[in-house]
MINU-728570 format. One line per field, with one value per atom (N, C-alpha, C): residue number from 0; residue in three letters; y, z, x. Coordinates in nm, 4 decimals, always signed. Example, Ala and Ser with C-alpha at 12.3 -4.5 7.8 and 13.67 -1.06 7.14 Angstrom:
BEGIN
num	c(0, 0, 0, 1, 1, 1)
residuo	c(ALA, ALA, ALA, SER, SER, SER)
c2	c(-0.5690, -0.4500, -0.3300, -0.2250, -0.1060, +0.0030)
c3	c(+0.7800, +0.7800, +0.7800, +0.7080, +0.7140, +0.7870)
c1	c(+1.3190, +1.2300, +1.3200, +1.2850, +1.3670, +1.2900)
! end
This chain:
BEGIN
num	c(0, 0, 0, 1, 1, 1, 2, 2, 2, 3, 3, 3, 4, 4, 4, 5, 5, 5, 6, 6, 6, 7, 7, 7, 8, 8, 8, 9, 9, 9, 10, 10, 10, 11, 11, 11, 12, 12, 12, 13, 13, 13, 14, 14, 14, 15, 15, 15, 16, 16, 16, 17, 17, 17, 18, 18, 18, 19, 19, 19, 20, 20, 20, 21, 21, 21, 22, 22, 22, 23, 23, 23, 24, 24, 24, 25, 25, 25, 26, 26, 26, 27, 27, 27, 28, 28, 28, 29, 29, 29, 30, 30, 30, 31, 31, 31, 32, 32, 32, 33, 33, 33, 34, 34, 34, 35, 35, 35, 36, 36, 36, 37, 37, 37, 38, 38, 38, 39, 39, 39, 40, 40, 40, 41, 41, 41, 42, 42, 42, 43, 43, 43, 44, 44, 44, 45, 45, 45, 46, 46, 46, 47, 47, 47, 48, 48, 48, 49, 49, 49, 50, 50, 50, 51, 51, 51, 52, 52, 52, 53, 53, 53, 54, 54, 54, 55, 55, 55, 56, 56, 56, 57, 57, 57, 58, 58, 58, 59, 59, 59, 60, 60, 60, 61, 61, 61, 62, 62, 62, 63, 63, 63, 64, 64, 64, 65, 65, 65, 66, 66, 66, 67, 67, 67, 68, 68, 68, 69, 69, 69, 70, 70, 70, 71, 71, 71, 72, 72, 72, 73, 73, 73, 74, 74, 74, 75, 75, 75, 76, 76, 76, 77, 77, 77, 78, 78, 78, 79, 79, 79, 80, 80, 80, 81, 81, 81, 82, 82, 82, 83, 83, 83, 84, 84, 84, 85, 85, 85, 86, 86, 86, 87, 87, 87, 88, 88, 88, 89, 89, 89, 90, 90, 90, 91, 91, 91, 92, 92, 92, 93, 93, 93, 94, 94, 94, 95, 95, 95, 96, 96, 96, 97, 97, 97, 98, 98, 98, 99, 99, 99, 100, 100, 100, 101, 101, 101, 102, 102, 102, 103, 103, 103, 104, 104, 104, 105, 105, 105, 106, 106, 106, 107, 107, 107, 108, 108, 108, 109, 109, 109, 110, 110, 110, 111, 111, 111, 112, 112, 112, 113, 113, 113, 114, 114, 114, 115, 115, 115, 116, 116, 116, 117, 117, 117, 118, 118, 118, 119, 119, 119, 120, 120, 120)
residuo	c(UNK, UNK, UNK, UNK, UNK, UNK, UNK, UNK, UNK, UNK, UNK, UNK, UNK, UNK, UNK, UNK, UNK, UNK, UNK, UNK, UNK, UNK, UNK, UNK, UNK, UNK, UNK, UNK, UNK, UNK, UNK, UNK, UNK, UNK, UNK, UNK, UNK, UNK, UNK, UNK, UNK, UNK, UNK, UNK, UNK, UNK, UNK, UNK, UNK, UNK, UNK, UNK, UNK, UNK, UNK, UNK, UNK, UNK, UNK, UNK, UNK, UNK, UNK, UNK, UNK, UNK, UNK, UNK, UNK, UNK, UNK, UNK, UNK, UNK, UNK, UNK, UNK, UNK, UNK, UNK, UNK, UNK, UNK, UNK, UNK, UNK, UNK, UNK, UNK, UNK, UNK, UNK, UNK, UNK, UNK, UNK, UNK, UNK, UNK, UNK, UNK, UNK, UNK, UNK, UNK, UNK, UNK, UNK, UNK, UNK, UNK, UNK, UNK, UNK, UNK, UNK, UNK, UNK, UNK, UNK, UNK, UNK, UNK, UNK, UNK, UNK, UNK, UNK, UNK, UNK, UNK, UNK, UNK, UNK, UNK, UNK, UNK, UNK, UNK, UNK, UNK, UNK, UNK, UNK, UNK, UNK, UNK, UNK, UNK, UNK, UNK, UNK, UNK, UNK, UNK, UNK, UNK, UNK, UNK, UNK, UNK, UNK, UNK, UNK, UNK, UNK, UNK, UNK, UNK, UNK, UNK, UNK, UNK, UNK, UNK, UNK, UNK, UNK, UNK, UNK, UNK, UNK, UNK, UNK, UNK, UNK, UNK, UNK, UNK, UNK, UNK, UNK, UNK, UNK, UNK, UNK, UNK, UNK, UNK, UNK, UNK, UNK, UNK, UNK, UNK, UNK, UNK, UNK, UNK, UNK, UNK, UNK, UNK, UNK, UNK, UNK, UNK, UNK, UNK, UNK, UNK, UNK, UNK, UNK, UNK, UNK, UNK, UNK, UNK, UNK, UNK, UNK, UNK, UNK, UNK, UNK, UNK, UNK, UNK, UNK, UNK, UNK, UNK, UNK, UNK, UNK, UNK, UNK, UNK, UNK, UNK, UNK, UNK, UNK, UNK, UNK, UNK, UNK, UNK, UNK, UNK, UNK, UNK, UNK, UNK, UNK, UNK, UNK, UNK, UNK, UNK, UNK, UNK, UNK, UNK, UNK, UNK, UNK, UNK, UNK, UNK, UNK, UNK, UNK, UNK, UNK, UNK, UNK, UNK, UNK, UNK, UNK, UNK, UNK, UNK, UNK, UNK, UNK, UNK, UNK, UNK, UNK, UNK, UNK, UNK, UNK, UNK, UNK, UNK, UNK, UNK, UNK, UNK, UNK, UNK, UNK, UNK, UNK, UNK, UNK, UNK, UNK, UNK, UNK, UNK, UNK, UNK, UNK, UNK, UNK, UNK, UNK, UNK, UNK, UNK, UNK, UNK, UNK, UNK, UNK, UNK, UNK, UNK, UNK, UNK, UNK, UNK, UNK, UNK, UNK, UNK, UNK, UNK, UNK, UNK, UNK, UNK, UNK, UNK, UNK, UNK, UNK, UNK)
c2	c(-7.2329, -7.0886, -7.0274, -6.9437, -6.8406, -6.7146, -6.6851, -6.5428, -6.4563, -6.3252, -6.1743, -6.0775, -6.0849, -5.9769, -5.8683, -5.7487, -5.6199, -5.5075, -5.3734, -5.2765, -5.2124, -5.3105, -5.3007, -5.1364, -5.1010, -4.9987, -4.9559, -4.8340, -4.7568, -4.6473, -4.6341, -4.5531, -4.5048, -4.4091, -4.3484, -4.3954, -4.3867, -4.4234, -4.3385, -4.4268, -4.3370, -4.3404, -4.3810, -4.3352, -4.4975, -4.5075, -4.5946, -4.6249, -4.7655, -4.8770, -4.8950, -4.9537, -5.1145, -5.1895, -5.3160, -5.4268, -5.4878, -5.5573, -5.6227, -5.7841, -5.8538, -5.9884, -6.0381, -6.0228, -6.0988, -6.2379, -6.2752, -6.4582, -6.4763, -6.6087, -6.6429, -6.8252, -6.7888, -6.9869, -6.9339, -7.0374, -7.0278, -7.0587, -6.9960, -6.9915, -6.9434, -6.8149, -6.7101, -6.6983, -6.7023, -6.6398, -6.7463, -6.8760, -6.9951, -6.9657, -6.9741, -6.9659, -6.8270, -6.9001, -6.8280, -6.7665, -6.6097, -6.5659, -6.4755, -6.4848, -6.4409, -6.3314, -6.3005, -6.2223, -6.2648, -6.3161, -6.3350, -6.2138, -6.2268, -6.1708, -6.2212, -6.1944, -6.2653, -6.1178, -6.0776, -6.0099, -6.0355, -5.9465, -6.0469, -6.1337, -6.2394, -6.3185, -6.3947, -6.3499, -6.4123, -6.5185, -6.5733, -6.6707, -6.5885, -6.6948, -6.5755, -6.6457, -6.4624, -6.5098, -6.4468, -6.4476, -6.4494, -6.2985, -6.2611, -6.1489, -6.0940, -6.1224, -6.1256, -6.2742, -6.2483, -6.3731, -6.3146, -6.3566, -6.3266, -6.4528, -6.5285, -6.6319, -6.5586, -6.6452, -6.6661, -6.6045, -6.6203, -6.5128, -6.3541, -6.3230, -6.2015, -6.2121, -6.2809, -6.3034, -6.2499, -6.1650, -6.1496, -6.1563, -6.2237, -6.2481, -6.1348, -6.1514, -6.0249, -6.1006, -6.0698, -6.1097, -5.9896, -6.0164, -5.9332, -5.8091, -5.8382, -5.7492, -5.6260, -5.6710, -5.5317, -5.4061, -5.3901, -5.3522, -5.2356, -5.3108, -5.2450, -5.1566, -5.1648, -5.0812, -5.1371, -5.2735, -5.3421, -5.3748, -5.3640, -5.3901, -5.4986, -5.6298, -5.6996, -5.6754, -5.7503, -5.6865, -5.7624, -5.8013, -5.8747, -5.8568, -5.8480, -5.8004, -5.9604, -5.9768, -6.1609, -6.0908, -5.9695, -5.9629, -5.9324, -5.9026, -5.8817, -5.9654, -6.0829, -6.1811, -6.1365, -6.0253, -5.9532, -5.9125, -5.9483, -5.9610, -5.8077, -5.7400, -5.6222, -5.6296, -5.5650, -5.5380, -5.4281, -5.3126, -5.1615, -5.1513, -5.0893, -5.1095, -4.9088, -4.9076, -4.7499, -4.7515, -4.6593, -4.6229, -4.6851, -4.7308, -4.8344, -4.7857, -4.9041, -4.8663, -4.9473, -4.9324, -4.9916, -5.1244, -5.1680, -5.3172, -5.3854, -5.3203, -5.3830, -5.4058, -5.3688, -5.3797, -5.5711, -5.5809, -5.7672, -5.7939, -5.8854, -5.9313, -5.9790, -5.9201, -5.9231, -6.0892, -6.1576, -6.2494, -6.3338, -6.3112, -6.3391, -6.5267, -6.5552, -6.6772, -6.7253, -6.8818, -6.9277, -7.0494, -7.0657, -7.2178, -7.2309, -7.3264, -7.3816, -7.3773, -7.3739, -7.4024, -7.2553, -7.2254, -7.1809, -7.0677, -6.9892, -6.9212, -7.0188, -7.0258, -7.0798, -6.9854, -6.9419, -6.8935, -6.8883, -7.0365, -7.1188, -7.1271, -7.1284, -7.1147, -7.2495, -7.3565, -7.5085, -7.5248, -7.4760, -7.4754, -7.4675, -7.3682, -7.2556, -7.3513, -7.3817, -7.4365, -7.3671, -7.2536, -7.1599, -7.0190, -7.0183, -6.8640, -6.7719, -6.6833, -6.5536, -6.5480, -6.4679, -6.4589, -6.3264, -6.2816, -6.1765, -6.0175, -5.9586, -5.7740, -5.7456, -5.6461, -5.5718, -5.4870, -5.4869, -5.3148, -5.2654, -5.1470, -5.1097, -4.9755, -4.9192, -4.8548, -4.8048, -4.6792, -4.6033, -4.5419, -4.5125, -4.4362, -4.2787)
c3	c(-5.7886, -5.7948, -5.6674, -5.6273, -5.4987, -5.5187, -5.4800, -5.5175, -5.4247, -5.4473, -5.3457, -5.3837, -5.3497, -5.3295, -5.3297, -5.3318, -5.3006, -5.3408, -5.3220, -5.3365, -5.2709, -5.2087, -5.1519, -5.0562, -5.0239, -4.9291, -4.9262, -4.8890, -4.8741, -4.9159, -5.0461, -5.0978, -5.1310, -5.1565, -5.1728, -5.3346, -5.3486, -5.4176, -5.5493, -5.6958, -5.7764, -5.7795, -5.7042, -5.6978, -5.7967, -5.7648, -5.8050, -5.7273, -5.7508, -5.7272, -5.8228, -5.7449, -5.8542, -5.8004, -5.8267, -5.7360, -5.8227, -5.7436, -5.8158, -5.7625, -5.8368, -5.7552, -5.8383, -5.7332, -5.7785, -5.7908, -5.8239, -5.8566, -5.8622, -5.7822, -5.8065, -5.8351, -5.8856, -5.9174, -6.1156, -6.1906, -6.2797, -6.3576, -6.5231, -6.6048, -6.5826, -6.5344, -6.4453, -6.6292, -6.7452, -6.8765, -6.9388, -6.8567, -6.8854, -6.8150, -6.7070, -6.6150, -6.6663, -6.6627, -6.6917, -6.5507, -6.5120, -6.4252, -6.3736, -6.2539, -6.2461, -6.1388, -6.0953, -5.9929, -5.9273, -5.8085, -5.7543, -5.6284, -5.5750, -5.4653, -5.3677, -5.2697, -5.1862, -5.0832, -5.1091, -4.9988, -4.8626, -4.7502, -4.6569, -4.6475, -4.6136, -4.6417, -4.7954, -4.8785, -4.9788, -5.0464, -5.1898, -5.2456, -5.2764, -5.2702, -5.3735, -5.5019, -5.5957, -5.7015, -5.7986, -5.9404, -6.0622, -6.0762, -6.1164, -6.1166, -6.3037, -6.2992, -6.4311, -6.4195, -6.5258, -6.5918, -6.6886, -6.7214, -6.8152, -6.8990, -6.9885, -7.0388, -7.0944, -7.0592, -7.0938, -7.1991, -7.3571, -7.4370, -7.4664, -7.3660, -7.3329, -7.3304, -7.3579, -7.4136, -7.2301, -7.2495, -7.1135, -7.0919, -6.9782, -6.9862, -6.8366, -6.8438, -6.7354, -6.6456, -6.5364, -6.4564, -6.5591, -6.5931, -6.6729, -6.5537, -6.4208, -6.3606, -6.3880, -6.3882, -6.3627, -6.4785, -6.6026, -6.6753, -6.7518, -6.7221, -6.8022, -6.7250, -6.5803, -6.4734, -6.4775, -6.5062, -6.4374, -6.5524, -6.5332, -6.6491, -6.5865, -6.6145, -6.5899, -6.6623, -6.6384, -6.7589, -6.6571, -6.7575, -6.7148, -6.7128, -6.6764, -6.7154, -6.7001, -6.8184, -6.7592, -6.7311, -6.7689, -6.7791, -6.5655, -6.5155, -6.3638, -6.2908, -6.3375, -6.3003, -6.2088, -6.2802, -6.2573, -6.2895, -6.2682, -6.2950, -6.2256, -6.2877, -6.2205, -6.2317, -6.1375, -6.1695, -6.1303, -6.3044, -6.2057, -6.2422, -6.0904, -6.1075, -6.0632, -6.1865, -6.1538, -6.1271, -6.1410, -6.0854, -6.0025, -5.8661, -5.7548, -5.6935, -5.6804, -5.6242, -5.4466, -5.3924, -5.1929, -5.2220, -5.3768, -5.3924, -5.4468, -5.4667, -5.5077, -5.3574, -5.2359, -5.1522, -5.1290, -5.1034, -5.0777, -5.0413, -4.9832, -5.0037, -5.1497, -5.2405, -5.3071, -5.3620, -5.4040, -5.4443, -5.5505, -5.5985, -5.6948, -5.6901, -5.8604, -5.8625, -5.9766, -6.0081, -6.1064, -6.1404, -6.2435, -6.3602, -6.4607, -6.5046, -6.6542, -6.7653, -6.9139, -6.9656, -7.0372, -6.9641, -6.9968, -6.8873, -6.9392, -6.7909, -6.7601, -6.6568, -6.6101, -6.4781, -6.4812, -6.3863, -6.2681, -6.2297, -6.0803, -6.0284, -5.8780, -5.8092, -5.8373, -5.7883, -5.7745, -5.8904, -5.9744, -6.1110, -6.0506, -5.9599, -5.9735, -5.8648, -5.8892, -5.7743, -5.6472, -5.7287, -5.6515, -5.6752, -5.4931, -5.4686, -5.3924, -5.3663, -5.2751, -5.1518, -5.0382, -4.9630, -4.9391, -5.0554, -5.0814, -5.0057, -5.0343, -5.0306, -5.0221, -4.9040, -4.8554, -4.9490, -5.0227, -5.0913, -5.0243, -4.9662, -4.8996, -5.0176, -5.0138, -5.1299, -5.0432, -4.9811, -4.8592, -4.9732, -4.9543, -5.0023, -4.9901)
c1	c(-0.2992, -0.2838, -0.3412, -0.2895, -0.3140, -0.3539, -0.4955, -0.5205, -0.5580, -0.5314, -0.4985, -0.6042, -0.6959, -0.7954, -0.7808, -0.8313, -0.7287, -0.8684, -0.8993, -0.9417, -1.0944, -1.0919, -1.2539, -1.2439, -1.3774, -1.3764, -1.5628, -1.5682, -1.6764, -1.7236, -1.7810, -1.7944, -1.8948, -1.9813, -2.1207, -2.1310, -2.2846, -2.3958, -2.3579, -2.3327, -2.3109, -2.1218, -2.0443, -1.9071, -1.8438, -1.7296, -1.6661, -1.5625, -1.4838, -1.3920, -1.3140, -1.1828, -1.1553, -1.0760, -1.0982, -1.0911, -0.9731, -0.8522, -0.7862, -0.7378, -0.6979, -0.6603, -0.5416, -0.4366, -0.3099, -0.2797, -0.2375, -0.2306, -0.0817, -0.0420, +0.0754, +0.0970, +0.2033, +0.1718, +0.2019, +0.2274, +0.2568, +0.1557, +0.1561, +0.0710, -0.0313, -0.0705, -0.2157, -0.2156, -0.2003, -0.2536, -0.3554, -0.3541, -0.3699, -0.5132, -0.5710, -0.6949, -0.7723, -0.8776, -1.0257, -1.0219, -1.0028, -1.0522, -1.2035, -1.2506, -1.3769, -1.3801, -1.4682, -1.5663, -1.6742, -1.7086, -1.7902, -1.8382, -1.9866, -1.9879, -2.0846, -2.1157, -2.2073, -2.2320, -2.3826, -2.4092, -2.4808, -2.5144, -2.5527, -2.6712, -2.6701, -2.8276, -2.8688, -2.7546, -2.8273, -2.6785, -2.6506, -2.5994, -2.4824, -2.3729, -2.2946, -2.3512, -2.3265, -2.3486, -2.2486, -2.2377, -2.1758, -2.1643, -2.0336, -2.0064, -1.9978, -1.8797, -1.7926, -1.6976, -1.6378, -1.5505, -1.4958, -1.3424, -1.2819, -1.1666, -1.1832, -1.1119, -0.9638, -0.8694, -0.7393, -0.7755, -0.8324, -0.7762, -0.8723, -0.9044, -0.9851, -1.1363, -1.2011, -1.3555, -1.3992, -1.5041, -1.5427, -1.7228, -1.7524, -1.8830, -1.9712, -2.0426, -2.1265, -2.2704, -2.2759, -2.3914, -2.4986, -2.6312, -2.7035, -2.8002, -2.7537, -2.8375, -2.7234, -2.5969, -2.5355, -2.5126, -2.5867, -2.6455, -2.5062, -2.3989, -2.3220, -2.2035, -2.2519, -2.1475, -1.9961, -2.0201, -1.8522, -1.7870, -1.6473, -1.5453, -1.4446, -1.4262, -1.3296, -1.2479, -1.1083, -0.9776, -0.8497, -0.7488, -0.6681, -0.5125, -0.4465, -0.2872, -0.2188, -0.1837, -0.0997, +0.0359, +0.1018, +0.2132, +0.2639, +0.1568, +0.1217, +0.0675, +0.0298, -0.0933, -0.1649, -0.2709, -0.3730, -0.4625, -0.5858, -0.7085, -0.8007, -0.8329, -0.9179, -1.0655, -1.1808, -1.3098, -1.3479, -1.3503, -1.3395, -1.5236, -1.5545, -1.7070, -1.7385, -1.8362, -1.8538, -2.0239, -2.0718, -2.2315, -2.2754, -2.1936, -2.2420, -2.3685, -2.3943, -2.5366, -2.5338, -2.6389, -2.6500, -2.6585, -2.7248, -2.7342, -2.5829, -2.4893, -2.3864, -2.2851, -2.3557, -2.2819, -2.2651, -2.1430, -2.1011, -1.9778, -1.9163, -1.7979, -1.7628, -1.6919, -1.6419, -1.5267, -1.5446, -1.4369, -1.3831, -1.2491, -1.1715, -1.1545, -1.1780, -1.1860, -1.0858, -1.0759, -1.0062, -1.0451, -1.0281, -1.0447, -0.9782, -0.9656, -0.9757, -1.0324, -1.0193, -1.1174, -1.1670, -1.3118, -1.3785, -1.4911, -1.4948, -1.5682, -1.7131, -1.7421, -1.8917, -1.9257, -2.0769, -2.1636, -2.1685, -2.1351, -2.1948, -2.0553, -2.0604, -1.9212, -1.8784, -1.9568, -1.9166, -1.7532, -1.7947, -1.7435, -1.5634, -1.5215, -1.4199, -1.3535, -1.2274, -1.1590, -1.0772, -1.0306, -0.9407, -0.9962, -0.9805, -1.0454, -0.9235, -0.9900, -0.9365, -1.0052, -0.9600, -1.0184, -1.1301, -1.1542, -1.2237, -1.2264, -1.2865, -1.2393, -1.4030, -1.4344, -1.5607, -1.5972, -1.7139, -1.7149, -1.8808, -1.8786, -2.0141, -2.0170, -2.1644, -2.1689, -2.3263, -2.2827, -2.3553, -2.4548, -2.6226, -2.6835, -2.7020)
! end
């Protein structure tokens, strides 16, 4: 599967996004899709996740801001993120698996080439 990043930008403190990632290749209803991000200097880490039949899981710092959500009928995966804060600034990036959602990137075979989101104070 091949995935398309899409919605990043620059937006003030408090505003909102939403990020989407297209997928092509067959059976996108089939793959556990995710969210990752990596800001500068530090890991990427665990965003969201959302399993083939909707179950969706959450990084616990982000305290309720981000909504993953999926359209199979588009093979499209969204992460609309509102009350951004200067710490949510990262490269942004769309992931995929099998299975089951998991945490850790190692996990995820197919990525995106990810989308900027800066989030000015």
């Amino acid at each position: 599967v091949q995935l398309q990043a899409s919605g990043g930008g620059l937006v003030q403190a408090g505003g909102s996004l939403r990020l989407s990632c297209a997928a092509s290749g067959r059976s996108f209803s089939g793959y556990v899709m995710a969210w990752f991000r990596q800001a500068p200097g530090k890991e990427r880490e665990f965003v969201a996740g959302i399993s083939s039949g909707g179950t969706t899981s959450y990084a616990d710092s982000l305290e309720g801001r981000f909504t993953i959500s999926r359209d199979n009928a588009k093979n499209t995966v969204y992460l609309q993120m509102n009350s951004l804060k200067p710490e949510d600034t990262a490269v942004y990036y769309c992931t995929a698996r099998v299975i089951f959602i998991a945490q850790t990137e190692s996990n995820y075979p197919y990525w995106g080439q990810g989308t900027q989101v800066t989030v000015s104070s």
